[in-house]
C-alpha positions as CSV (number, residue, x, y, z in Angstrom):
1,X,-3.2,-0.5,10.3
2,X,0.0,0.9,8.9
3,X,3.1,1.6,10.3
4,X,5.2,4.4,8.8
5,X,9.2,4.2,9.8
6,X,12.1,5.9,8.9
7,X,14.6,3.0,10.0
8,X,-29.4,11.4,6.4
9,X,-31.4,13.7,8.5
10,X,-31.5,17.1,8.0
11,X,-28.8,18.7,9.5
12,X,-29.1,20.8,12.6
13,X,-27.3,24.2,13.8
14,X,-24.8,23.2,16.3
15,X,-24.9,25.1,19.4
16,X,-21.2,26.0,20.1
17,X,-21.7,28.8,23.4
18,X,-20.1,27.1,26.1
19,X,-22.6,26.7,29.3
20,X,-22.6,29.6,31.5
21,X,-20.4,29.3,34.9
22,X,-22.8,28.4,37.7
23,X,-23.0,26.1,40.6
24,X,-23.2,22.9,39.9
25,X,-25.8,19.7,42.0
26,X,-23.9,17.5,43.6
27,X,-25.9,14.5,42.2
28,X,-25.3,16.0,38.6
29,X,-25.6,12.9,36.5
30,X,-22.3,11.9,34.4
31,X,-24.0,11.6,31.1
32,X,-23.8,14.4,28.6
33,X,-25.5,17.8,28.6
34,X,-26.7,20.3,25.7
35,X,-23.4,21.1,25.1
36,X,-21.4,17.8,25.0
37,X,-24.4,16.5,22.7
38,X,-23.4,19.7,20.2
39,X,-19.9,18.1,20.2
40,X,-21.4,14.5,19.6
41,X,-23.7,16.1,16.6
42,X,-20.5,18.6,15.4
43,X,-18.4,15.4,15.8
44,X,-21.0,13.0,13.1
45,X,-21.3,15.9,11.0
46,X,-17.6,16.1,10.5
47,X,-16.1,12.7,10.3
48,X,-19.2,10.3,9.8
49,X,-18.7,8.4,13.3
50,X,-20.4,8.4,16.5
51,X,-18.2,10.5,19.4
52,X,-18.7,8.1,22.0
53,X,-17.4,5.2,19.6
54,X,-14.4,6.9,18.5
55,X,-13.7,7.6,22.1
56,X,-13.1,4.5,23.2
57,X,-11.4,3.2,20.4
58,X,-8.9,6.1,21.2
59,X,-9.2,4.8,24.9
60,X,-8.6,1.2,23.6
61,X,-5.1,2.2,21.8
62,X,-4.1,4.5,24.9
63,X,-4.4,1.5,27.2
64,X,-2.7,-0.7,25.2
65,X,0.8,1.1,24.9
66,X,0.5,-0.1,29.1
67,X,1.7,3.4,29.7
68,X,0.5,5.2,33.1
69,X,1.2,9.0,33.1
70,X,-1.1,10.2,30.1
71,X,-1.6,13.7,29.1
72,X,-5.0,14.6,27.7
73,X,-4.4,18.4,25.6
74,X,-7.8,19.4,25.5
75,X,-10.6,18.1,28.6
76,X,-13.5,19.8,26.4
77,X,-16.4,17.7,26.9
78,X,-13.7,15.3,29.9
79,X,-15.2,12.2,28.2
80,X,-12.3,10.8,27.1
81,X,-10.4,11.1,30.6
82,X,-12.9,9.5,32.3
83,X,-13.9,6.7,29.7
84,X,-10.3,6.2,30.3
85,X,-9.9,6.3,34.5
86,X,-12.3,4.1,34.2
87,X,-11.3,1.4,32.4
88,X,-10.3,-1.7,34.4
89,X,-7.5,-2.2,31.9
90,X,-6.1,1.9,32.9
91,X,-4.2,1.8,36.2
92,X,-2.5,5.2,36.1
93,X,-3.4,8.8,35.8
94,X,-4.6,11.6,33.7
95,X,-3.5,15.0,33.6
96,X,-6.5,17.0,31.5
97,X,-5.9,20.5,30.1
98,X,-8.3,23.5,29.2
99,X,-8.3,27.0,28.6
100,X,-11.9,26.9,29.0
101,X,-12.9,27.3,33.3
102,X,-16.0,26.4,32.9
103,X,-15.5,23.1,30.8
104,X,-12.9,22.1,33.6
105,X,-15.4,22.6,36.3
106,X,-17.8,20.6,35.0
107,X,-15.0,17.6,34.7
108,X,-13.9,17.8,37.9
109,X,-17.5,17.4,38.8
110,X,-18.4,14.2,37.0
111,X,-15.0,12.3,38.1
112,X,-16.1,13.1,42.0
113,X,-19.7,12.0,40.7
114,X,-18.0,8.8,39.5
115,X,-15.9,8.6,42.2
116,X,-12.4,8.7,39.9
117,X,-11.6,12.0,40.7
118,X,-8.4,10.8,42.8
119,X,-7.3,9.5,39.6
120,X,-7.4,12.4,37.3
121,X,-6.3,16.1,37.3
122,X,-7.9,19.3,35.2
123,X,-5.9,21.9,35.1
124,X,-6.1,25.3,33.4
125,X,-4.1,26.2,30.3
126,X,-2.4,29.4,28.5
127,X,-1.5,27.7,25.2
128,X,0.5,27.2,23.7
129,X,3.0,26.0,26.5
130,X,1.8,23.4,28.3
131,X,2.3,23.4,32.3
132,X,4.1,20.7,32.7
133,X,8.0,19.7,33.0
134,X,10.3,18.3,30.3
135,X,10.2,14.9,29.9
136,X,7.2,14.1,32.2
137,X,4.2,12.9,29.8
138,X,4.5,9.0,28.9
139,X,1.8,9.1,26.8
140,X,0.5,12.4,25.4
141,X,-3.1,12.5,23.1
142,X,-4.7,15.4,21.0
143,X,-8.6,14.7,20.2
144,X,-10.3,16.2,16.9
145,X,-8.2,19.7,18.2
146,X,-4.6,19.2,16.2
147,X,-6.0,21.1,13.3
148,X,-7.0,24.5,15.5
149,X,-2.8,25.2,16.3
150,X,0.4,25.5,14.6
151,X,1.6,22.3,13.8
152,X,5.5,22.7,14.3
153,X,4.9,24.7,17.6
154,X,2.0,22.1,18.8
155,X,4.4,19.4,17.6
156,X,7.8,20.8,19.2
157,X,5.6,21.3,22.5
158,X,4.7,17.7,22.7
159,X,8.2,16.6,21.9
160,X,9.5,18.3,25.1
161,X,6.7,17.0,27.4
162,X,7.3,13.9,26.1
163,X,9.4,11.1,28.2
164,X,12.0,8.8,25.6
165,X,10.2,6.5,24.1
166,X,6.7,8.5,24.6
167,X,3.8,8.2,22.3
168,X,2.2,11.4,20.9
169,X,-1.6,10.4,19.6
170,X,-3.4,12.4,17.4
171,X,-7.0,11.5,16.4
172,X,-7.7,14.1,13.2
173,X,-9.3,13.7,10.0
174,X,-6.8,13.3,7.5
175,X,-8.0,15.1,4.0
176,X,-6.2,14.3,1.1
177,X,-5.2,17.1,-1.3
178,X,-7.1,17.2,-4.2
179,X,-9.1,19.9,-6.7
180,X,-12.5,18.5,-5.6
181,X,-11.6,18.6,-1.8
182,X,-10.2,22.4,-2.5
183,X,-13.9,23.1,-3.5
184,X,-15.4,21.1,-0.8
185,X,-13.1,22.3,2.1
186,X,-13.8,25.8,1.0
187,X,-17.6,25.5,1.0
188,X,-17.2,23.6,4.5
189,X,-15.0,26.8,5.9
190,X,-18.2,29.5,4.4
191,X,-20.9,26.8,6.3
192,X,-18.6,26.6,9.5
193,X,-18.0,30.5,9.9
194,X,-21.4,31.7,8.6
195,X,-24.0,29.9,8.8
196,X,-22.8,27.3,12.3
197,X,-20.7,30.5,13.8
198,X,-17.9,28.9,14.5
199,X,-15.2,31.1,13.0
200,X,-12.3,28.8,15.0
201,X,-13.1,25.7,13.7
202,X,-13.7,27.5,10.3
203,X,-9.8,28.9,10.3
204,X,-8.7,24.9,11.3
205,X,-6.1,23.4,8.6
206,X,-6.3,19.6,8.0
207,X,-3.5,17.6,7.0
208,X,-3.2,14.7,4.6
209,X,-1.1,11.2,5.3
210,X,2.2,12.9,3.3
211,X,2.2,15.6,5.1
212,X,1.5,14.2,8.4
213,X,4.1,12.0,8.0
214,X,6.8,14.3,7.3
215,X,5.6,16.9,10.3
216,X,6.2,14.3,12.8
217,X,9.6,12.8,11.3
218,X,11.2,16.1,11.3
219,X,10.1,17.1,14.5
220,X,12.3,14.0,15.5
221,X,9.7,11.0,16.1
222,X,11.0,7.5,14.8
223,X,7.7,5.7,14.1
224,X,4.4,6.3,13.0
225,X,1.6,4.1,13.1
226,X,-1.6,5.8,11.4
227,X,-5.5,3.5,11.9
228,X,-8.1,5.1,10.1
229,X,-11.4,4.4,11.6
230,X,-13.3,4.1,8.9
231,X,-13.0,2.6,5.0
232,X,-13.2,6.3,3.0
233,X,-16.2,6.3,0.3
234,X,-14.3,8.0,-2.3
235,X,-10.6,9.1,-2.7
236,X,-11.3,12.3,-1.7
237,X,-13.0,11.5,1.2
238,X,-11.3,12.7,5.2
239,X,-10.5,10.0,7.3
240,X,-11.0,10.3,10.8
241,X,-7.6,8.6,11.6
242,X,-5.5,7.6,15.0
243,X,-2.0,8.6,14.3
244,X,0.5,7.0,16.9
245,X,4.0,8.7,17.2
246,X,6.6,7.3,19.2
247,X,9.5,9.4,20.1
C-alpha cells in the first residue's frame, strides 16, 4: 500500500441483457443468478480476480475507515451492499444507486430475503447527479464503473456529496500508458463491442496511477491511498487497484 499526499479455459461470450422485469418468489435464494454470474465471468476476464474476492476486500477497507453513512454509485449485481450490511464489523447504512429498475428490484429483494433490508436503501438514479444533499455521504464507493463516466464531472459530483473529511473509493483497473497497451486496449475495445456486444463497456477510458493522481488532487482531495490487488505480470499489465481519497 501507497499513500499519495500533497502535504486458461476457453473464454466464454458474456451474456450482458439484463433479466427481464417480472415478479419475483418470495423464497428467491440470495446467491447469484445468470446474470450476476456474467458479471463474476466479465469481472475474471478483465482484471484476473475472482468478483466475490475483490468484493470483500473492498468491504474490508470500507469498514475499516469506521464510517456509517456509505454511498454505493452503482447497486448492479447489490453484492457489495449486502456483503457489507452484513458484516458484524458494519453498523451503519447503505444508500445503493441504479439507473437500472430491474437490477434494483432484485436488491431490494435479497436484503428482505436476508433480512437486512432495514439497513440498506436502493434508489433509482438519472446520472449524472446523484439524489442526495451536499455534504451527506461519509463514505462514498465506485465498483469497476469509474471508467464508463466523465471523470471531472463523476469526480466534482462526489466532491459535493461528500461530508469533510469523506472518503471517495474507487476500485478500477489502473493501465499504464504504454505502445504495447495502445495495441492491446485497442484489440480489447474491437472484442468488447463486436464480438461480446457490449458497446458501453467498449467506449470505457481507463486511467493510469499519474493520472489518477492528478484527477483527484485537482478536484480538491488531500490524500490518496492507492492498494493494488494483485502483483502485475508485466509492466504493462492493468491493475485492479482500490484507490482511497479523502477529502
Amino acid at each position: 500500500m501507497k499513500s499519495e499526499t500533497r502535504g486458461e479455459t476457453a473464454q466464454k461470450r458474456f451474456d450482458f441483457t439484463p433479466p427481464r422485469p417480472r415478479p419475483f418468489l418470495s423464497g428467491l435464494p440470495a446467491g447469484i443468478d445468470t446474470y450476476d454470474e456474467g458479471v463474476a465471468r466479465f469481472f475474471r476476464w478483465r482484471t484476473g480476480l475472482d468478483y466475490h474476492w475483490a468484493i470483500d476486500q473492498i468491504v474490508d477497507f470500507v469498514i475499516n475507515t469506521h464510517r456509517t453513512r456509505v454511498v454505493d454509485m452503482l447497486t448492479d449485481t447489490g453484492t457489495f451492499a449486502l456483503r457489507l450490511i452484513g458484516r458484524k464489523g458494519f453498523a451503519g447504512r447503505v444508500y445503493s444507486f441504479d439507473t437500472n429498475i430491474t437490477l434494483l428490484e432484485r436488491a431490494r429483494q435479497r436484503a428482505r430475503h436476508m433480512g437486512l433490508d432495514q439497513n440498506v436503501e436502493f434508489r433509482q438514479v438519472a446520472e449524472p447527479r446523484c439524489p442526495l444533499p451536499d455534504g451527506f455521504a461519509e463514505v462514498i464507493v465506485s465498483i469497476f464503473d469509474f471508467h464508463r463516466h466523465p471523470a471531472q464531472q463523476f469526480i466534482a459530483e462526489a466532491v459535493r456529496v461528500l461530508c469533510p473529511d469523506g472518503h471517495l473509493i474507487l476500485a478500477e483497473v489502473l493501465e499504464p500508458k504504454s505502445t504495447r497497451n495502445r495495441w492491446r486496449n485497442l484489440f480489447k475495445r474491437l472484442h468488447l463491442k463486436y464480438v461480446l456486444k457490449n458497446p458501453t463497456e467498449a467506449e470505457g477510458n481507463y486511467y493510469d496511477r499519474e493520472e489518477m493522481i492528478d484527477l483527484i488532487f485537482s478536484a480538491g482531495f488531500r490524500q490518496i491511498v492507492i492498494q493494488g490487488l494483485k502483483v502485475p505480470a508485466s509492466p504493462d499489465d492493468g491493475v485492479f487497484s482500490l484507490i482511497a481519497a479523502t477529502r
